[in-house]
N, C-alpha and C positions, 0 to 999 in steps of 0.2 A: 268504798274505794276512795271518794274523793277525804275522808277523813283517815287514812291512811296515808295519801299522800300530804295531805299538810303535814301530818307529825313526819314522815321522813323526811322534809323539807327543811322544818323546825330542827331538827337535830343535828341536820347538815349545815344550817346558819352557826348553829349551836358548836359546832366541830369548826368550820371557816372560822367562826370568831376567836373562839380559844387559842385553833393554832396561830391567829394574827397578834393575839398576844404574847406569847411564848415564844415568839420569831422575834418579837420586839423586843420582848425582855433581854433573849439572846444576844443580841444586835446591840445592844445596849453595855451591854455587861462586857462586848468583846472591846469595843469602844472605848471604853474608859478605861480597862486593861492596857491595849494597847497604846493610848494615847497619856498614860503614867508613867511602861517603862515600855519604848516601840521594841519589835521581832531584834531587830538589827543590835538594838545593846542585851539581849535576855540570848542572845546569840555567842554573842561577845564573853558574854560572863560564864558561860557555856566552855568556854574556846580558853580561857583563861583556867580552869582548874587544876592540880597538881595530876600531873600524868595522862592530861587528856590523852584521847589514844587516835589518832587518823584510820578513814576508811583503809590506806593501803597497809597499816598495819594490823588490819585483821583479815584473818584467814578466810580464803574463802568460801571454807566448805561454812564454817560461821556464819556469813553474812547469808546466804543461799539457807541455811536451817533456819536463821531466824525470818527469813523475808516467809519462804514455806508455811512457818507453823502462824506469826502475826499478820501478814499482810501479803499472800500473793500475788496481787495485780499491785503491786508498790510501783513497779517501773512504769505503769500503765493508766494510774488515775491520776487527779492535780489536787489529791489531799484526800476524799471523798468518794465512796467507792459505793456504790446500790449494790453492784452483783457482790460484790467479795461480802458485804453484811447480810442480806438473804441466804447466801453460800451458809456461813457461819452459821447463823440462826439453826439452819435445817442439820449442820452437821453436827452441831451443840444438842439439836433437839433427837436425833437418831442415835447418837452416843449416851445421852441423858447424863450428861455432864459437860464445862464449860473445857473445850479442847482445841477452841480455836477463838479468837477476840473479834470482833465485830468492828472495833474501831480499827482505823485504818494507821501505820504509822505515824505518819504525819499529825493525823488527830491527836493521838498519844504524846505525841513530840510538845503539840498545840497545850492541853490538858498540865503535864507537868510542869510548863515553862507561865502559867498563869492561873490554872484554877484549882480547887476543891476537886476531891475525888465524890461528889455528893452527886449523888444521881437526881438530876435535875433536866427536863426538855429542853428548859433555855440555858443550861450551863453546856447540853452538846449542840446546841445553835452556837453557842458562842468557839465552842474547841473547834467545831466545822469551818467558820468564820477565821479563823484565827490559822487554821489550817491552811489554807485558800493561801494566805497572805507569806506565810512561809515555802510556800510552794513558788510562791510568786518572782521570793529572793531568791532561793537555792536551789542546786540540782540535787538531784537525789541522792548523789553519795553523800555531799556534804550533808543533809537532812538525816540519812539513814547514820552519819558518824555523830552527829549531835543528841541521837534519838539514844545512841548508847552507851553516851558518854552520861546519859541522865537519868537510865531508868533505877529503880530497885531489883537488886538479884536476890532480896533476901539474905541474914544474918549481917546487916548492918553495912553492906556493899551496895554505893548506891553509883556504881560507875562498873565497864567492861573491862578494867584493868584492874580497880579494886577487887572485883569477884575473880577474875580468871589468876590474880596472885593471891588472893584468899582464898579459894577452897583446891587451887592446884599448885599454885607457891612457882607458879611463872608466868610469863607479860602473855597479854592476849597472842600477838605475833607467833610464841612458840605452841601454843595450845594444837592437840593432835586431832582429830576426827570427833573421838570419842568425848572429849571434852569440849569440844565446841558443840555439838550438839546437846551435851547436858544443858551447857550455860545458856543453851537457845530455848529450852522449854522452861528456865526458872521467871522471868519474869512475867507470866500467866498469872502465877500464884504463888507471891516468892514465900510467904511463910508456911505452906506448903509443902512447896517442890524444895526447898533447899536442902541439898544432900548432907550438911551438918545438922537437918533435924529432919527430916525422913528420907532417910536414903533407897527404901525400897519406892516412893510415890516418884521422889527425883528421878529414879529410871524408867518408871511404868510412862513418864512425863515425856522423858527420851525417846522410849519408844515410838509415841505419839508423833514427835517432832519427825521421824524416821518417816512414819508414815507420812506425812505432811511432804515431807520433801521428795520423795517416790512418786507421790501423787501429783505436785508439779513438776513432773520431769527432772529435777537435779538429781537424784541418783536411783538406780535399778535396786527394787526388792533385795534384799543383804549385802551390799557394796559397804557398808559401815554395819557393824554387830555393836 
């Protein structure tokens, strides 16, 4: 017994230590980021691109499908969410496939505004970190409008107004139900889901989002087909 507890004890020092490094590393890596180019001009440069698009110029059943399928408790955590990533985990893992993201928007926001997409412990210390700090400056519409002014949709649209006049050939603003909830399931997996190169997975994708937003309350089982 007593040489049972020393190895669990051991591997626990073992485990404390590693994550103190890895926390460090993170903490590090967010630091030098930040303190090269700060939140506030990686914002800016953000705010500056051709046709950025504003929160109130996107519809809202859009903003509700995408908060649904990436991030339900958005309005509810300050970058960093335990329940929404356990959530995910188990819905990813009961689906056996990845149908909902784990990271939170803001993290995402965090991720493409500074790091590598390289799956690393200390590089999501660092997006956490980094997340934290943009929470810090903006409210969440402006966060949630920067978050989609920057992602990838797939087929070389890497903004909500590039994709919503590239695969429906009008401004995000006029997009109908049916198309804003497309464009809310492509960035999961934009080479993927994009409806110019599998248009059957882009809706199986939709459907998904459908679900997602039924299941947070934004709309009743077939209210959008």
């Amino acid at each position: 017994m007593k040489v049972i507890k020393r190895v669990l004890l051991l591997v626990l020092i073992i485990i404390v230590a590693g994550a103190s490094i890895v926390i460090g590393q993170g903490y590090q890596m967010y630091i030098e980021a930040v303190e090269k180019v700060p939140v506030e001009q990686k914002a800016q440069e953000i705010m500056e691109i051709d046709h950025y698009t504003s929160y109130d110029e996107l519809p809202e059943t859009y903003a509700d499908a995408v908060i649904a399928a990436e991030d339900r408790r958005f309005y509810y955590h300050r970058g960093f969410d335990i329940i929404s990533t356990v959530r995910a985990a188990w819905r990813n893992l009961r689906n056996k496939e990845i149908v909902e993201g784990g990271s939170t928007i803001t993290q995402q926001l965090g991720r493409i505004m500074y790091f590598s997409q390289e799956k690393k412990y200390s590089r999501k210390v660092a997006e956490v970190l980094a997340a934290g700090r943009i929470e810090d400056l903006y409210d969440k519409e402006k966060i949630f409008e920067l978050y989609v002014n920057t992602i990838y949709f797939g087929s070389g649209y890497y903004s909500v107004y590039d994709a919503s006049m590239g695969y429906f050939g009008k401004k995000p603003s006029e997009m109908n139900d049916y198309e804003c909830t497309m464009l809310a399931g492509i960035p999961n997996a934009p080479s993927v889901y994009s409806p110019d190169v599998n248009p059957t997975l882009a809706e199986e994708r939709r459907q998904q989002v459908l679900e997602c937003m039924a299941e947070a309350g934004y709309i009743q089982p077939g209210d959008i087909e």
